[in-house]
Phi, psi and omega in degrees: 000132189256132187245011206209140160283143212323318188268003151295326210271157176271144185302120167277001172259023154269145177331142176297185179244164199267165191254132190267188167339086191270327161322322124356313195276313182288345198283325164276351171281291179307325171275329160314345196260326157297304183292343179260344149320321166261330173292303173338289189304343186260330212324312205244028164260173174283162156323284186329322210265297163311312173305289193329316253198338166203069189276341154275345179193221193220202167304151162316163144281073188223160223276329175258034145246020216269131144216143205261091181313156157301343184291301153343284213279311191307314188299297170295339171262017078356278216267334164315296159326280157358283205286343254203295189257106177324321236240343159077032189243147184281341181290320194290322186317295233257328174273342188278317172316321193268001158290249218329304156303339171297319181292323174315284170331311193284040161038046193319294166231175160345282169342296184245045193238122174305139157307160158297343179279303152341298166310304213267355151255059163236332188314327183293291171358276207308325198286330191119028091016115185288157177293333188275358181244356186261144174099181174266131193260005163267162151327043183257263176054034157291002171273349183264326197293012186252280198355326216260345192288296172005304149310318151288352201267329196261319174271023198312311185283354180250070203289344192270025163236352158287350196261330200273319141334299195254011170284325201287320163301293190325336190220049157265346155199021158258146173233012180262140195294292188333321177278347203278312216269003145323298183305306185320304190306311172284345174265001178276287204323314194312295196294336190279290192289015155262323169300339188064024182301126148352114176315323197291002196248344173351307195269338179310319190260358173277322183289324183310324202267340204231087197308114205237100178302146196271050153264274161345288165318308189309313204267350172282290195314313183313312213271291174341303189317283234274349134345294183260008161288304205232102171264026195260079175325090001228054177270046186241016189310327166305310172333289178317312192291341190290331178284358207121172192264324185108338173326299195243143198288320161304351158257352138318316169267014164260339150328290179302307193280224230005327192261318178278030186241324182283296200238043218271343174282350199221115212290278173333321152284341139000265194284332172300304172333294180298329175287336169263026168234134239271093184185204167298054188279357193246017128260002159290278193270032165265349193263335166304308190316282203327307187286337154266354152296320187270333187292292186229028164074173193243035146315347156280313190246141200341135162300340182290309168352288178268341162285348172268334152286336191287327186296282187324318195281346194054021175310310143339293177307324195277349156302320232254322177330291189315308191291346194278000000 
């Protein structure tokens, strides 16, 4: 399957990559999985309503609300891939995602069977469809903006292979340069929060590492502006809204960067932020959860917690992937 055009492509005869952190690796793995479980649940209230029912924090983790989102699903068949290619090659990867999306699709149980909207932008991909015949051809992708964080978390030390990595996922069902160079942009934050890099220096090391459309740059300056206006916990939601809905992948990273510059000390205010918020809140707060699982670990939250996502998610076994 050619997912990537020629001059994307990588030496399959580089050194191999060293295996990061797998503690790191469960901390983001457990907080994505928290944040699109509770952004799942605020996802379809009004503003009025989310204030009413969490104006300080958010929904419970509790087992009979609990659901493993597509973001979530997507985010583990990644790192499934990942864990998977022997051969350190972008064609093995890229063949391995796309078994894992098939298994995913075929709706194993309740738990893990995709929206339809979700399926049907994978369907061209999956027929065998070059990236450039695939996909939404506007601007959108907020649904490619989480799937992409893995990558900086496995190639942190490899930067030309996070931008080719996560372009090549981005367009297995995106075909717009602004969403591909979305994806680049969120798997560089993955690698700035595995690395613990300063928020404030974020945006300095992203132009360095990175061509960065100056669509993308306006809405980084926007939102860091408006960071510092209202410090007032958590009445700054015009703010958040000014930025967007969460819809379009550039209002996801101007979302994502505003909370993590605002509330960059606390995984949990973090994520309830993302979570009071009237949008795309279960893809707000699963790349939130994740970049502060990798920044500063779940030490707010509870071990039953967290030993009750490792269980559900089977999450271990897909740790172990890696050692094998």
């Amino acid at each position: 399957m050619n997912t990537l055009s020629s001059d994307d492509s990588l030496s399959q005869n580089e050194e191999s990559v060293q295996i990061p952190s797998l503690e790191k690796l469960r901390n983001f793995l457990v907080g994505v999985t928290i944040g699109d479980a509770l952004g799942s649940i605020t996802e379809h209230l009004t503003y009025s309503k989310i204030q009413q029912l969490f104006r300080y924090g958010g929904p419970e983790l509790s087992p009979e609300f609990f659901i493993i989102g597509d973001d979530t699903q997507l985010i583990f068949s990644v790192v499934r891939a990942l864990a998977r290619n022997k051969t350190n090659s972008l064609e093995e990867f890229m063949e391995e995602f796309q078994f894992q999306v098939e298994h995913w699709l075929a709706g194993i149980n309740q738990y893990l069977a995709p929206d339809q909207a979700s399926a049907n932008g994978f369907r061209p991909w999956l027929q065998g469809k070059h990236w450039s015949q695939t996909g939404v051809t506007i601007e959108v992708g907020s649904s490619l903006a989480s799937r992409v964080l893995p990558i900086g978390w496995f190639y942190n030390s490899r930067p030309g292979r996070i931008k080719v990595y996560a372009r090549a996922l981005a367009s297995a069902s995106h075909n717009d340069p602004i969403a591909l160079n979305g994806a680049q942009v969120i798997a560089f934050m993955s690698k700035f929060a595995y690395d613990n890099l300063p928020v404030e220096e974020w945006k300095k090391q992203l132009l360095y590492e990175l061509d960065v459309s100056p669509k993308i740059i306006k809405i980084i300056e926007k939102a860091e502006k408006y960071s510092k206006l209202s410090k007032n916990y958590p009445d700054d939601h015009s703010l958040m809204f000014s930025l967007g809905r969460g819809s379009r992948i550039t209002e996801i990273i101007g979302l994502v960067w505003f909370i993590m510059q605002k509330y960059y000390d606390s995984f949990w205010s973090a994520v309830y932020r993302a979570v009071r918020f009237q949008g795309r809140s279960d893809t707000l707060a699963t790349i939130v959860g994740g970049l502060q699982g990798l920044r500063i670990g779940l030490n707010e939250v509870p071990n039953d917690k967290i030993s009750f996502v490792i269980e559900i998610t089977n999450l271990e076994h897909i740790i172990l992937e890696f050692e094998e």
